[in-house]
VODO-118879 format. One record per residue: residue in one letter; x, y, z of N, C-alpha, C in turn. Coordinates in pm, whole numbers, padded with zeros to 5 digits, always signed. Layout:
residues N
AXYZXYZXYZ/...
This chain:
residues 127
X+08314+09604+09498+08215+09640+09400+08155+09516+09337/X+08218+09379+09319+08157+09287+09269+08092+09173+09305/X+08107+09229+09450+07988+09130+09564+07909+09214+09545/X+07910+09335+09557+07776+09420+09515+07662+09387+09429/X+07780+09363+09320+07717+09393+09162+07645+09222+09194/X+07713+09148+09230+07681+09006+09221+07564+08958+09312/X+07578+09097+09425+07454+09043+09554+07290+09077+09455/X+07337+09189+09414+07206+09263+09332+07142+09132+09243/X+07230+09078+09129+07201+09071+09041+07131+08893+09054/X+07153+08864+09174+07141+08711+09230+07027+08756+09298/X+07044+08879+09385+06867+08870+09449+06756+08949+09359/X+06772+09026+09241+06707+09117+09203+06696+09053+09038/X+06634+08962+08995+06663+08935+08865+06618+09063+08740/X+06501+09088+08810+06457+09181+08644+06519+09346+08683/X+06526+09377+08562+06624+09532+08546+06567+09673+08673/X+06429+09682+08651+06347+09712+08739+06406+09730+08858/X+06345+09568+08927+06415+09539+09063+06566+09608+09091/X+06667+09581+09029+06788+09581+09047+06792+09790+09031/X+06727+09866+08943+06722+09990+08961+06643+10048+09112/X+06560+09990+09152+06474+10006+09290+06569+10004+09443/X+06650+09876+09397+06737+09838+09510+06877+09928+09537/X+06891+10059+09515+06995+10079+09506+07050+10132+09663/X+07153+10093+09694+07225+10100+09821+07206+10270+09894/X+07202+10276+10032+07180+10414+10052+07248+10506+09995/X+07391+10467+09995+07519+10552+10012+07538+10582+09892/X+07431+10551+09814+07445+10566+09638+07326+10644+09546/X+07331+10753+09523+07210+10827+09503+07184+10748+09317/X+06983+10754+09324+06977+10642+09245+06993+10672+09043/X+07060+10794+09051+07129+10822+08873+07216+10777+08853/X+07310+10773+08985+07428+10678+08907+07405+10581+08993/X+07327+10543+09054+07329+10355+09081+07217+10326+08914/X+07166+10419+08902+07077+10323+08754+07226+10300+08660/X+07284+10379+08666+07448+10398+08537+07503+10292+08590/X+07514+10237+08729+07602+10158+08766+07537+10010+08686/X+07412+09991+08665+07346+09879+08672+07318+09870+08504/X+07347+10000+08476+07374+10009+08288+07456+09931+08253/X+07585+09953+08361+07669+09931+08260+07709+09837+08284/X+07739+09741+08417+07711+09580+08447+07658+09519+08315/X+07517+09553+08281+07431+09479+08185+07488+09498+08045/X+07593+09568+08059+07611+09636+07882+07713+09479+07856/X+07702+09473+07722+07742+09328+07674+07896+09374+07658/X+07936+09485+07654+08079+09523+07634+08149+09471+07742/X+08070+09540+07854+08144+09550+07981+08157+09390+08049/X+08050+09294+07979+08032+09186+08034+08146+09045+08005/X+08228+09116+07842+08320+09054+07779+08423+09084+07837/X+08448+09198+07883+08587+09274+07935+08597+09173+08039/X+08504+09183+08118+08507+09134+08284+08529+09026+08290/X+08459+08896+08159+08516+08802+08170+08669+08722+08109/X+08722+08834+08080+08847+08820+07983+08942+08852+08126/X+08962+08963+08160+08986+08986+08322+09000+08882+08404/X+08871+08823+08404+08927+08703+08516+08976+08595+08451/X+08930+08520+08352+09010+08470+08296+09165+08494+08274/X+09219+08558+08301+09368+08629+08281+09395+08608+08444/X+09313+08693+08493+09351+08647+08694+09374+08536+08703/X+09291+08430+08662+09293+08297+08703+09469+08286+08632/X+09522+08296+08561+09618+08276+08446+09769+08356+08543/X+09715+08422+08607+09869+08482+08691+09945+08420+08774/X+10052+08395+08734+10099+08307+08843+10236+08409+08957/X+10202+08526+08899+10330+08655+09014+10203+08690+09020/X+10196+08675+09165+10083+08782+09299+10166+08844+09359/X+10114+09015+09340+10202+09128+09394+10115+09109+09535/X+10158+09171+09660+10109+09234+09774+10101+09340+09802/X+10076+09447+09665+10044+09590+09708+09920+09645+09736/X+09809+09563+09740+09675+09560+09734+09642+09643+09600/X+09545+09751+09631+09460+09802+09498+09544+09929+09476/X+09673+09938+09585+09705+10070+09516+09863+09998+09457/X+09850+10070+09348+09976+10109+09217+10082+10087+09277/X+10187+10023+09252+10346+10001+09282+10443+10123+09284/X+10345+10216+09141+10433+10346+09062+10406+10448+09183/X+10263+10422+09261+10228+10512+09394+10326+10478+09520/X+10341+10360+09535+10460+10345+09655+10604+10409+09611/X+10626+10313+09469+10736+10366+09461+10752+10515+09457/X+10694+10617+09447+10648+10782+09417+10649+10842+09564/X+10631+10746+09645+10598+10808+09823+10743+10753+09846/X+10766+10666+09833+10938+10647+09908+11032+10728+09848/X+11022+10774+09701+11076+10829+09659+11049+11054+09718/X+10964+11037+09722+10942+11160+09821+10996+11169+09982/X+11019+11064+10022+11038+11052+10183+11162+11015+10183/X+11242+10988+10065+11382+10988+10036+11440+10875+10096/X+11346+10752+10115+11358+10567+10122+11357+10516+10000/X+11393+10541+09881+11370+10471+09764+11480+10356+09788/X+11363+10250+09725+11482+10091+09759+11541+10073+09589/X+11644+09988+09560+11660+09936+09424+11592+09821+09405/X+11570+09806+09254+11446+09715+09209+11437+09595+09263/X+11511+09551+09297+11526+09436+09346+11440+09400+09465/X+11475+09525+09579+11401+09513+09714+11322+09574+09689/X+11265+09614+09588+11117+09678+09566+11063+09581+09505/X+11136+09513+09424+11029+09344+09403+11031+09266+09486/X+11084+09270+09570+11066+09166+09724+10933+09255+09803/X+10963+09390+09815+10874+09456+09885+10701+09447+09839/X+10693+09443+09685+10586+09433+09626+10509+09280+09650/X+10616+09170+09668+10541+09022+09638+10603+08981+09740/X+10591+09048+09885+10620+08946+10021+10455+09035+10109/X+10384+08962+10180+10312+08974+10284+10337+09032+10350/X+10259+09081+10452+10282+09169+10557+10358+09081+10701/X+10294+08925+10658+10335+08825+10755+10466+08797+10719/X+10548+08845+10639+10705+08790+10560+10687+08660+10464/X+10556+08613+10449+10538+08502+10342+10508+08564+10165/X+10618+08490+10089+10559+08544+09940+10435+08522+09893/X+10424+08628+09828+10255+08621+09769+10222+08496+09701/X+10370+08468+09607+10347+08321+09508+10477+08290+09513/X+10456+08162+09461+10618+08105+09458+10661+08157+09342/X+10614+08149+09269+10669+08240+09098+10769+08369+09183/X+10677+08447+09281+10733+08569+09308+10901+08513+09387/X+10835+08437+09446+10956+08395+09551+11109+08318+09421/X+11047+08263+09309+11213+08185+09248+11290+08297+09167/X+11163+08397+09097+11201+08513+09031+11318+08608+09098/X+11272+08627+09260+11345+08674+09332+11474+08631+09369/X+11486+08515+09377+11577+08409+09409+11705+08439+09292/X+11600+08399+09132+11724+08394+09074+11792+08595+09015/X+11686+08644+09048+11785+08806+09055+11857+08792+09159/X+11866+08774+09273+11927+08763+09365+12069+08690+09356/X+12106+08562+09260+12184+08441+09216+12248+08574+09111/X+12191+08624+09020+12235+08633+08930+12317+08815+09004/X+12260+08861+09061+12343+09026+09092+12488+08975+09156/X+12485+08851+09261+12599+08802+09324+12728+08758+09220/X+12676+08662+09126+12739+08614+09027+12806+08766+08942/X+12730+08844+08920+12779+08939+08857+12913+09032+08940/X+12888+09058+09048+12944+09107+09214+13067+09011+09194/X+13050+08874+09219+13167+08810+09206+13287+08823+09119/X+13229+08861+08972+13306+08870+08885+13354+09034+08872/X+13309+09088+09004+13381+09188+08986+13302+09315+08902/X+13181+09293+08820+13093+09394+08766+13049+09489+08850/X+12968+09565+08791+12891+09635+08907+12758+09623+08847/X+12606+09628+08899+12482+09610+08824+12450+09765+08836/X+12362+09798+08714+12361+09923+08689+12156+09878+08756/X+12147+09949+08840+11996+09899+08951+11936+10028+08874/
């Protein structure tokens, strides 16, 4: 949506233009709403607070755009539910087996240090 918003708004400067141009697959009442609300000064603060914060993350999940609470909700229906642990490995490892970030990868590391240590001493972790 924001190569979209960004192709429009780079080739189409005046409001006009950018209402004229609207994509086929998009009938043009809500492509004018779409191009409302881009321009609305609300939406323009949000968006840049957003990335500003993206830039600022240093744990990159690998679940793409869908929800963690949605995977975890389907394994839990198909009666594969993992404990948190391998569901935070599952969330922030690639499809290639590489971590998304190293943040993800020491985080993991030290739950991993720390469930053993607990195991050792004989506890049990309540997962």
């Amino acid at each position: 949506m924001s190569e979209l918003r960004r192709g429009i708004f780079k080739k189409y400067p005046s409001v006009g233009e950018r209402y004229t141009h609207a994509p086929e697959n998009v009938p043009p009442i809500i492509w004018r709403q779409m191009i409302d609300k881009w321009m609305d000064e609300g939406w323009k603060k949000t968006s840049t607070t957003i990335k500003r914060n993206r830039t600022k993350s240093k744990l990159i999940h690998a679940t793409g755009s869908v929800p963690m609470a949605k995977h975890r909700k389907e394994m839990q229906q198909t009666g594969s539910e993992l404990n948190p642990l391998d569901l935070f490995k599952l969330f922030h490892v690639r499809k290639n087996g590489i971590w998304a970030s190293n943040k993800a990868k020491e985080m993991h590391e030290t739950m991993e240090s720390m469930r053993s240590t607990v195991g050792d001493q004989g506890l049990t972790v309540d997962e």
